[in-house]
C-alpha positions as CSV (number, residue, x, y, z in Angstrom):
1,X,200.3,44.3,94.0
2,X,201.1,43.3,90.4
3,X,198.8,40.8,88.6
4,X,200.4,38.8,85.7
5,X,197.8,37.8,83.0
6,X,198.6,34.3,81.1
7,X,196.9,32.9,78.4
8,X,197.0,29.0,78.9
9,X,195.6,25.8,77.4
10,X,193.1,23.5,78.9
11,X,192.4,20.0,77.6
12,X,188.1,21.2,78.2
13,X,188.9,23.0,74.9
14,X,188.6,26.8,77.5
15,X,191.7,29.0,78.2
16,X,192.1,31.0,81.2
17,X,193.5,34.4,81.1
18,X,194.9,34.3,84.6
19,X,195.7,31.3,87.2
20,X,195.4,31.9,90.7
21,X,196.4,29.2,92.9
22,X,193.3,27.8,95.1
23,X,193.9,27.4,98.7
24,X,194.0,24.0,100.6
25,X,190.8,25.1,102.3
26,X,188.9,25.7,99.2
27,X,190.2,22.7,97.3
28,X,189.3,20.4,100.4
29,X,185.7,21.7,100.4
30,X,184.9,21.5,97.1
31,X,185.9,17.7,96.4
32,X,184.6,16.9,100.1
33,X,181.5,14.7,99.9
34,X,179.5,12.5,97.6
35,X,179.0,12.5,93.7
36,X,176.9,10.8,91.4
37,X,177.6,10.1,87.4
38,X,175.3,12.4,85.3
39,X,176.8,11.3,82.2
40,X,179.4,9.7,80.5
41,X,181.0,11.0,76.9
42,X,183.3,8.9,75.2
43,X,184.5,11.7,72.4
44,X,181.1,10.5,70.2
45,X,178.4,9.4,72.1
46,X,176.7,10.6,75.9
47,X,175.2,7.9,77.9
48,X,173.5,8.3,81.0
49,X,171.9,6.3,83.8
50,X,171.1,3.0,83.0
51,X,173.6,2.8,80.5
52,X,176.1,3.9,83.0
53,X,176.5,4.9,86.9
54,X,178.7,5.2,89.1
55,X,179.9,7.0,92.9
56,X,182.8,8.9,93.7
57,X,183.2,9.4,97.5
58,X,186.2,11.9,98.9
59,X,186.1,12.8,103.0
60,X,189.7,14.0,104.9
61,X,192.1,12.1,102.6
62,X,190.4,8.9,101.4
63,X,188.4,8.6,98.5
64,X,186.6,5.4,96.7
65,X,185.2,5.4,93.1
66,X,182.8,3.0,91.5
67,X,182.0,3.1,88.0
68,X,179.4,0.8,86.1
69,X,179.5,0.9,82.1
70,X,176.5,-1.3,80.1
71,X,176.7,0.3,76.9
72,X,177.9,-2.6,75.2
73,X,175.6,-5.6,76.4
74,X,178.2,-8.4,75.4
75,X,181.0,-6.5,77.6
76,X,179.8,-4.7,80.4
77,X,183.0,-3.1,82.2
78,X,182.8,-2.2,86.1
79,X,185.8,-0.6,88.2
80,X,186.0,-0.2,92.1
81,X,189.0,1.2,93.6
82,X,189.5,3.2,96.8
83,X,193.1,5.5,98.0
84,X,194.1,8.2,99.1
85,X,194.8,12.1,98.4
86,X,197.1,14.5,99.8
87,X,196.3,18.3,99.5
88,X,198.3,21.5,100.2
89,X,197.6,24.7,98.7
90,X,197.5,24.7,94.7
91,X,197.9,21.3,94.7
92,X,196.4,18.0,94.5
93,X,197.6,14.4,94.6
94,X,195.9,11.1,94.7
95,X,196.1,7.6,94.0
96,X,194.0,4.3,94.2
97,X,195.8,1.7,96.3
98,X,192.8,-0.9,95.6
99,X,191.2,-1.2,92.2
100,X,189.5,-4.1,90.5
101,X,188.5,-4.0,86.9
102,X,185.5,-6.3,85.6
103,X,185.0,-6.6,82.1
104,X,182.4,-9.5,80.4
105,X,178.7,-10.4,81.2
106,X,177.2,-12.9,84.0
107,X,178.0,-15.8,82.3
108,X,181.9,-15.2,80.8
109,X,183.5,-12.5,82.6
110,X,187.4,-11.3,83.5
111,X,188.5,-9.9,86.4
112,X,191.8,-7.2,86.3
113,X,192.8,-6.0,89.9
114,X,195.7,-3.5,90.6
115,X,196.0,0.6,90.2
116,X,195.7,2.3,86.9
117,X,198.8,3.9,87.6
118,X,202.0,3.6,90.5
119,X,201.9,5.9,93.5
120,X,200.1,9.4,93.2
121,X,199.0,11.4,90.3
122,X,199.9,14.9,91.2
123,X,197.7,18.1,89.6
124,X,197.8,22.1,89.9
125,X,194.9,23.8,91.1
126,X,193.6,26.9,90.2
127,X,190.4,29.4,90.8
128,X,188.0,30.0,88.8
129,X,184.6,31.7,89.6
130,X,183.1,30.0,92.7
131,X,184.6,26.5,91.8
132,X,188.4,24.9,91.2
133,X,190.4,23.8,87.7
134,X,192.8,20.7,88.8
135,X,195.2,19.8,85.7
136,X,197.3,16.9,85.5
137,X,201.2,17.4,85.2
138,X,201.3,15.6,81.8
139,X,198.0,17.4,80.4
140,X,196.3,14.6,80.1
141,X,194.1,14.6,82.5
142,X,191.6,17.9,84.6
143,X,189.0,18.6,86.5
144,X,186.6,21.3,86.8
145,X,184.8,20.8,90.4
146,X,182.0,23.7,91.3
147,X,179.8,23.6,94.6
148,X,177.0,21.4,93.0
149,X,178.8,19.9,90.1
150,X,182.0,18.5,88.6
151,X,183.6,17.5,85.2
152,X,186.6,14.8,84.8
153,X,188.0,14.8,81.5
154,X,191.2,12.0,80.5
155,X,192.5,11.6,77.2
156,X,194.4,8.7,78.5
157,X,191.3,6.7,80.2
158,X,191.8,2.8,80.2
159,X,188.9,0.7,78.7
160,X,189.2,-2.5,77.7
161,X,193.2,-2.2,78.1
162,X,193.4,0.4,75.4
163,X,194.1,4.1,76.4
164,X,190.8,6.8,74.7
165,X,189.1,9.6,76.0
166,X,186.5,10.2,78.3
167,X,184.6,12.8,80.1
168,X,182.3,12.1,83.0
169,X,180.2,14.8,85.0
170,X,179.1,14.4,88.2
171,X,176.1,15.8,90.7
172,X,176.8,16.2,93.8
173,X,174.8,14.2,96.4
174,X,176.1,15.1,99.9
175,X,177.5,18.5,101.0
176,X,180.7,19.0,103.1
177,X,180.3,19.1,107.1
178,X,179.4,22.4,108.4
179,X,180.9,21.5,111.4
180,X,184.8,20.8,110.0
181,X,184.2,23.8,106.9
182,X,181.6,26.0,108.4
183,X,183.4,29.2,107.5
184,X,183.2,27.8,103.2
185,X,179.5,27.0,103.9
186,X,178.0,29.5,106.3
187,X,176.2,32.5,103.8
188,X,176.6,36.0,105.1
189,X,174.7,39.1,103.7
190,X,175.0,42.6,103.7
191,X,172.2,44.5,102.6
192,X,172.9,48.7,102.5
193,X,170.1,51.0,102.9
194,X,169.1,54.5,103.1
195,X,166.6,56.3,105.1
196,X,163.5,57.6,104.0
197,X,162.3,61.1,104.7
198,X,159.9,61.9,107.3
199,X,161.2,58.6,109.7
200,X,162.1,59.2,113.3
201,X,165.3,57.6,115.0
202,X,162.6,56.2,117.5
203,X,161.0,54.9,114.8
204,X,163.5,52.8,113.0
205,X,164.6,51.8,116.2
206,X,161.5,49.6,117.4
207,X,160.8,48.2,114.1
208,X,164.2,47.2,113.7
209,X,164.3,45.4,116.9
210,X,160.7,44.4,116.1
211,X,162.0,42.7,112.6
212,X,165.4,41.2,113.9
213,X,163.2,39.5,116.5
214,X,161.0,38.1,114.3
215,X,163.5,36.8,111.9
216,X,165.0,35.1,115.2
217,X,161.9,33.1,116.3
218,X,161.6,32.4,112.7
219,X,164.2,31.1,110.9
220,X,166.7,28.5,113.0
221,X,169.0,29.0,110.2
222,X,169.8,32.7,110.8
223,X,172.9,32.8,113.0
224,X,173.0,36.7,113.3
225,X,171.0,39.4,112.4
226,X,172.2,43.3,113.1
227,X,171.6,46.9,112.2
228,X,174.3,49.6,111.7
229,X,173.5,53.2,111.2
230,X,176.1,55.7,109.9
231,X,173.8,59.1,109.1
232,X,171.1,58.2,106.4
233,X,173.2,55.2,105.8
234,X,172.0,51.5,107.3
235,X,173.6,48.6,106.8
236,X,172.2,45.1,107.8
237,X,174.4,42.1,108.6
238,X,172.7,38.9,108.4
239,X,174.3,35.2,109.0
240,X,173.1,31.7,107.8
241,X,174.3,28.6,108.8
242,X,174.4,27.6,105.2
243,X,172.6,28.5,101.6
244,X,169.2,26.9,102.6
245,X,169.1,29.5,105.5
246,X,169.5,31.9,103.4
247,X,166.9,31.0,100.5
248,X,164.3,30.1,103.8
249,X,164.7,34.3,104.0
250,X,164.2,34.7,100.3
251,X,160.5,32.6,100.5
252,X,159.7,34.3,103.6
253,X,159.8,37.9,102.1
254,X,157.7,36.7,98.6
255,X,153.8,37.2,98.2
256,X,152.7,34.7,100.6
257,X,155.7,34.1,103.3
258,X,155.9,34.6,106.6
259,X,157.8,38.1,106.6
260,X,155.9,39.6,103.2
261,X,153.9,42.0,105.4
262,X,156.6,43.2,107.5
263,X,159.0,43.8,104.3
264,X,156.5,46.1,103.1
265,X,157.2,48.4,105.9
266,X,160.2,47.9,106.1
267,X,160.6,48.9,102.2
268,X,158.7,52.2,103.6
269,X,161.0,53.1,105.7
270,X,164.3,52.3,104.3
271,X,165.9,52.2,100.7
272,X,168.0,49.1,99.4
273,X,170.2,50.3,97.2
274,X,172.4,47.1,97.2
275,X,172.9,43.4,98.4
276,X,176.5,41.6,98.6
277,X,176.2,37.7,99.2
278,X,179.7,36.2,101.0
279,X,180.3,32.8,101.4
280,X,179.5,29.1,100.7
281,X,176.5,29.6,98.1
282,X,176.0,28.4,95.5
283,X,173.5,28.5,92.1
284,X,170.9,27.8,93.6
285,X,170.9,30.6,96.2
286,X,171.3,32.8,92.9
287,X,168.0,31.5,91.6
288,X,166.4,31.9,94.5
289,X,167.2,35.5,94.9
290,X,166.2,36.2,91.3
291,X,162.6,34.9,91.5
292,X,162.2,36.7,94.6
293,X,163.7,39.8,93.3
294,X,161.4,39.7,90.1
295,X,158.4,38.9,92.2
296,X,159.4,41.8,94.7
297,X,160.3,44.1,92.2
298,X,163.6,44.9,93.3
299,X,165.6,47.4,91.1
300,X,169.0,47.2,93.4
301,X,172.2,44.8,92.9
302,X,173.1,41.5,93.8
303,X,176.7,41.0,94.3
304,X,178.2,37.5,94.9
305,X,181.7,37.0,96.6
306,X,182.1,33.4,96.9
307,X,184.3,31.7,100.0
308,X,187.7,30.6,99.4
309,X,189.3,29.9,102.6
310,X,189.0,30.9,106.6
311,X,187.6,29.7,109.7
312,X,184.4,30.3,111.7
313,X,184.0,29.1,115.4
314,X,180.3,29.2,114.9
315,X,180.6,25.2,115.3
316,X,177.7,22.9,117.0
């Protein structure tokens, strides 16, 4: 396999070395959902809520936007507008087949309906990290959409009938269904082990069986939990039905939860010598396994391997 590294542009002021084309899948889950306007810059000055608000709503091909500007008090501006997108894999096309455009205040106000632009706006997709670059055919307009956040930057954006820039991020509000993307949201971990000296196969036997049972009445989150042995070598498998599974584990094993005691013995009779996260996590999964591994002490790895397409038939 031969890996081509290209230096490219990107109106966000970043380059990328390489560009990897981001699956339908991936693209799909990460612009599925609900967002909320953090904050608005207009190339000098950042508002934020009240100043401005607004929604952006995308689920299986339709997507509505509504965007609320009162920075200036004499001309507020409002837009609403709803489409539809088409996806395939690298790519990304939408357009807003309803839009209406309010500019004014209660008492003297004009009202502008129609799209901003004819038919679909196409963009290219790539990967990057854990999250997705879309960028507009003419360069004018991207995207940078992560698991918890996004950023829409347009050097062409149309306020008060005149073309400028803008750049909006958003928060997300709503996360994509675990029952249509469970395989992009479902967290799995393997945790690799080595055993101590002095512990009996017998041994590790019952109080693995004694922990994975207790995990199990536990946590309702934890979709699997197994142990492999190879010679000294033990690796754990555990499954979560989603990131807050996962950091329910993370709570449970600091000073004070519900499996603190148990770690203990279990961290006296096996070694971690590393832990690799797969799946649909996200930063706040990472921060939760930092805390606990400063409170714990831990002086193994953390790896992160973040979804980017597949299925699961772990479905309700």
């Amino acid at each position: 396999m031969i890996l081509i590294l290209v230096a490219v542009a990107h109106p966000d002021g970043h380059s990328e070395l390489s560009k990897i084309q981001a699956p339908k899948e991936m693209i799909l889950d990460r612009l599925e959902g609900a967002w909320e306007l953090d904050s608005w810059d207009d190339g000098g000055t950042v508002s934020t809520i009240p100043e401005v608000s607004g929604r952006w709503f995308h689920t299986e091909g339709e997507l509505a936007v509504i965007l609320h500007d009162r920075r200036n008090k004499e001309e507020k501006k409002s837009v609403v507008g709803w489409g539809q997108s088409v996806i395939s894999d690298g790519e990304f096309e939408y357009g807003y087949t309803e839009r209406t455009t309010i500019n004014g205040t209660n008492e003297d106000s004009t009202l502008t309906e129609g799209p901003a632009w004819d038919g679909l706006r196409s963009y290219n997709v790539y990967l990057k990290g854990d999250g997705i670059i879309m960028e507009s055919e003419s360069g004018k307009q991207a995207w940078e959409v992560y698991p918890e956040r996004m950023v829409y930057t347009d050097f062409e954006w149309i306020g008060s009938g005149e073309k400028s820039y803008a750049q909006r991020k958003w928060l997300r509000i709503s996360k994509p269904s675990a029952k249509t993307n469970s395989a992009l949201t479902e967290v799995t971990v393997v945790v690799t082990m080595e055993v101590m000296a002095g512990v009996t196969p017998d041994g590790l036997a019952s109080f693995t069986e004694t922990y994975a049972d207790f995990v199990k009445k536990t946590e309702p989150d934890t979709l699997g939990w197994s142990y492999h042995r190879s010679g000294e070598k033990v690796v754990l498998i555990e499954r979560y039905r989603n990131e807050d599974g996962n950091i329910i584990t993370a709570q449970n094993i600091s000073p004070g939860g519900k499996r603190y005691e148990l770690l203990q013995e279990k961290l006296g009779m096996l070694k971690v010598t590393a832990v690799d996260v797969y799946g649909g996590f996200t930063d706040k999964l990472k921060r939760f396994n930092a805390k606990a591994a400063e409170e714990l002490d831990f002086g193994f790895p953390f790896n992160y391997y973040p979804a980017i397409s597949g299925y699961s038939r772990n479905v309700d």
